[in-house]
C-alpha positions in Angstrom: 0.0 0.0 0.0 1.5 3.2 -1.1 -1.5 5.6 -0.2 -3.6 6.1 3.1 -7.1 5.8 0.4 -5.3 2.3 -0.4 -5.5 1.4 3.6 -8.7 2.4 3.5 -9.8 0.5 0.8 -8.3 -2.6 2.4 -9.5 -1.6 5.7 -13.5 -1.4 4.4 -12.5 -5.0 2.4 -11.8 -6.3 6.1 -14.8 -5.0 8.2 -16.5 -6.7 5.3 -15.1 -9.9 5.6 -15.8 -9.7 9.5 -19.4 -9.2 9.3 -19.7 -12.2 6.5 -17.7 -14.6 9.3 -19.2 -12.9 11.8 -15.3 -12.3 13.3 -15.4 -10.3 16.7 -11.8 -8.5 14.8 -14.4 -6.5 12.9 -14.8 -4.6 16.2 -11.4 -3.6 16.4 -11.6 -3.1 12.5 -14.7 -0.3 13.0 -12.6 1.4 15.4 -9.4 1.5 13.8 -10.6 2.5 10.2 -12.4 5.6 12.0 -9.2 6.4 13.2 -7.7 6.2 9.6 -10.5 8.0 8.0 -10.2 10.9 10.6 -6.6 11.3 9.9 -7.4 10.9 5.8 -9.0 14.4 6.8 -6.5 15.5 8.8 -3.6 15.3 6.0 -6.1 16.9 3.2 -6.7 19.7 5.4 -3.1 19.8 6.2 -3.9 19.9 10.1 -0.6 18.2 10.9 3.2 19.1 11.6 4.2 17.2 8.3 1.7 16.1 6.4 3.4 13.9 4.0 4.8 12.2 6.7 1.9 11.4 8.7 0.4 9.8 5.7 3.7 7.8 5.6 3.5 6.8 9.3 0.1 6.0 8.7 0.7 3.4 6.1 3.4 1.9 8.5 1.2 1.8 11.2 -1.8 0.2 9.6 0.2 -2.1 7.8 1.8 -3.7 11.2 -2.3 -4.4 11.7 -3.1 -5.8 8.1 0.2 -8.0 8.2 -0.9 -9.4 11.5 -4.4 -9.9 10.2 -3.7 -11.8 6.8 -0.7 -13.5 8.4 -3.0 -15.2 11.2 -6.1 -15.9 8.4 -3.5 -18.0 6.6 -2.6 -19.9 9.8 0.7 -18.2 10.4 2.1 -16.7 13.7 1.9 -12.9 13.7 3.3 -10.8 17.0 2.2 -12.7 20.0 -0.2 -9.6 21.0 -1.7 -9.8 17.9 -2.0 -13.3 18.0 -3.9 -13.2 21.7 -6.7 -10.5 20.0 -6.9 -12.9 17.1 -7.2 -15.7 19.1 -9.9 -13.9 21.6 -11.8 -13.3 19.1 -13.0 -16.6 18.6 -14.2 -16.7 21.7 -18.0 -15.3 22.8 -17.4 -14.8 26.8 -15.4 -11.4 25.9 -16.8 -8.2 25.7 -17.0 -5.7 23.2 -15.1 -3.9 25.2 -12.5 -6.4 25.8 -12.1 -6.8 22.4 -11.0 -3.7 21.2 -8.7 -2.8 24.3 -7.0 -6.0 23.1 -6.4 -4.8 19.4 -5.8 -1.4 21.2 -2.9 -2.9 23.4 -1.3 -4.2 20.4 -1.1 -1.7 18.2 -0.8 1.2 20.2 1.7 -0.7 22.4 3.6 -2.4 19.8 3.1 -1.3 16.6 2.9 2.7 17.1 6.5 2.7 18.7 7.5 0.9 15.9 6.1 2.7 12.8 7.0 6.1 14.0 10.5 4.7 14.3 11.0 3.6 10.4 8.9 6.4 9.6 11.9 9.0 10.5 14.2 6.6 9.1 17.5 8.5 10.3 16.0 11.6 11.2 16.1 12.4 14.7 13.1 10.7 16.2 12.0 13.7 18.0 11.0 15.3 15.1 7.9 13.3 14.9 6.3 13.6 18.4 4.0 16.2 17.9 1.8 14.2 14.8 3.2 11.2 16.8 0.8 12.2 20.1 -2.2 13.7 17.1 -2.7 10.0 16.3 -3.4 9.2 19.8 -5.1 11.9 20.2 -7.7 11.1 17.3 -7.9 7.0 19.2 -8.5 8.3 22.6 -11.5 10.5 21.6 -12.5 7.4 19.7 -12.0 5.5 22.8 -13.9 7.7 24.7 -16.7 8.2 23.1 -17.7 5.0 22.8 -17.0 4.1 26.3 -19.7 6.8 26.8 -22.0 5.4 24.4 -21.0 1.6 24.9 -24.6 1.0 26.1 -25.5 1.0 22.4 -24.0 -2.5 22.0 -23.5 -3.5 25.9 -26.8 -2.4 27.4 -25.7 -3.3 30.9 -22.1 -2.4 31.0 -22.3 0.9 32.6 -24.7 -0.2 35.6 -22.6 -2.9 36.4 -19.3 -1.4 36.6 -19.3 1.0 39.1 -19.3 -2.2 41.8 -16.0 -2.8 40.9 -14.6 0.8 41.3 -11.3 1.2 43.1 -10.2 -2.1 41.9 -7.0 -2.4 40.1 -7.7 -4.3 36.7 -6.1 -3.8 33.5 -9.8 -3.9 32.1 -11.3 -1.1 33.8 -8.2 0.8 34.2 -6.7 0.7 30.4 -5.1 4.1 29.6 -4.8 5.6 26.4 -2.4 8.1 27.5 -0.5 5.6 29.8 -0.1 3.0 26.7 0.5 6.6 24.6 3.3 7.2 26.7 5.1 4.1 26.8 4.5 3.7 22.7 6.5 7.3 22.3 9.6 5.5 24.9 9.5 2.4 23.2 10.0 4.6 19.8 13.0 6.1 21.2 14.8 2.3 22.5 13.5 0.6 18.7 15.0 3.6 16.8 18.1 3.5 19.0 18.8 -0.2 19.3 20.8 -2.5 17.4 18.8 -5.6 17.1 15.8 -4.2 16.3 13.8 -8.4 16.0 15.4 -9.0 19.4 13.7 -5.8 21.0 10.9 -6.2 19.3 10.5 -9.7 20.8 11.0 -8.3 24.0 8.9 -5.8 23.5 5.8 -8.0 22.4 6.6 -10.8 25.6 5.9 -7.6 27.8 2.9 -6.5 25.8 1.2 -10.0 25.8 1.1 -10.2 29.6 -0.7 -7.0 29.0 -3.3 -8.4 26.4 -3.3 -11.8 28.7 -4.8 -9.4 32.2 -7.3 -7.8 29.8 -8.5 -11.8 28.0 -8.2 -12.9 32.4 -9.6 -10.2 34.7 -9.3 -10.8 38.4 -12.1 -13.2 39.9 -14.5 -10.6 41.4 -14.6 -8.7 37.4 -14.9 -12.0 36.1 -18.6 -12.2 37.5 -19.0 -8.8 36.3 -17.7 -9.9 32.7 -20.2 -12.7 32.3 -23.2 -10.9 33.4 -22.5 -7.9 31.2 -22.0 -10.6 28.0 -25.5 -11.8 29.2 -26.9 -8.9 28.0 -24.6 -8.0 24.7 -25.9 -8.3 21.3 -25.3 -12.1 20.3 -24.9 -10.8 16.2 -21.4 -10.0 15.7 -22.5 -8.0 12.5 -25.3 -6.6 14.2 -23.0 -5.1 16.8 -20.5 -3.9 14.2 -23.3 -1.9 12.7 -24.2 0.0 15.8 -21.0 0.3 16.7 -19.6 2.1 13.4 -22.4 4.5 13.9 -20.9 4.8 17.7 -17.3 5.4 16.6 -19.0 7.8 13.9 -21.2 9.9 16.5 -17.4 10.0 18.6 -15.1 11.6 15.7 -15.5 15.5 16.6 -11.9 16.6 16.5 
């Protein structure tokens, strides 16, 4: 893929083929081709530092997911994050919820550091954290707003989780900004290092005990977790719908 309309078109080709296999990875799909729609528009109206080169680290970036996604239909191994959304996705006790924190983790996590690292090639990296932390800005309002509107597709999800407030799990405590933060350091060790498949290795090891507290919450969530699934939508294309119209209704920036 050479343009960001080219990751588009692939993008809208994959939410398609979720909704025919009813795949739970077209949740993660709706939400992430929002994201690459909203910065589409950001590059045209030339909102960002370096236009051109946004468009460049999208490409990278969305390409990490794509690889991951075609590798693991054709039975191969992508990252181990990837592989543990992939896999989760087959499952039906997860939440919506669950299931796009999990494609969040790994690509925010793993691939962002990553692309804006070969995007800058041997520029200094610093030169790209300002459209670096516009990217994340564009997810987390994503994020947000359907966290605020998740009742659309999990009608019980807000009632529920207040009982578990104060509780530390990676679930109900997931961080944009946190993960945000650690994607921009992780930049700076990948563009530094020497062995840059050994770090990322290590990288993805650390990341998948992430995705692996988010697939296992603590006992007490558990409950939580299986009463809120009670009442989710049980039509995975049915639940992609409303939520595009979610992610839709969230874009405002």
């Amino acid at each position: 893929m050479k343009t960001i309309d080219e990751v588009l078109v692939r993008m809208d080709q994959i939410v398609e083929e979720c909704k025919i296999k009813q795949s739970r990875i077209g949740y993660f799909s709706i939400l992430y081709r929002q994201v690459t729609r909203r910065i589409r528009d950001g590059i045209l109206a030339r909102e960002f530092e370096d236009n051109e080169r946004m468009e460049k680290l999208d490409i990278l970036f969305a390409g990490r997911f794509i690889a991951a996604y075609e590798a693991w239909q054709k039975g191969h191994r992508p990252t181990e994050s990837w592989f543990l959304a992939f896999e989760a996705s087959k499952e039906t006790k997860h939440l919506v919820l669950q299931h796009l924190f999990l494609g969040i983790n790994a690509h925010i996590n793993l691939d962002l550091g990553i692309s804006a690292a070969e995007t800058m090639g041997k520029e200094p990296i610093a030169g790209i954290q300002k459209d670096f932390n516009k990217i994340n800005a564009v997810l987390a309002e994503l994020v947000d707003g359907v966290k605020s509107n998740i009742s659309a597709v999990s009608p019980i999800f807000g009632w529920l989780i207040p009982l578990a407030k104060g509780r530390d799990e990676m679930l109900l405590n997931f961080s944009i900004q946190l993960a945000r933060d650690g994607a921009w350091k992780y930049a700076g060790e990948y563009y530094g290092c020497e062995d840059r498949s050994a770090s990322v290795l290590e990288r993805d090891a650390n990341i998948s005990k992430l995705a692996n507290k988010l697939i296992n919450p603590g006992k007490f969530l558990l409950f939580i977790v299986k009463l809120v699934g009670l009442a989710e939508w049980k039509s995975v294309s049915r639940t992609m719908d409303q939520l595009d119209v979610v992610v839709q209704k969230a874009q405002t920036i």
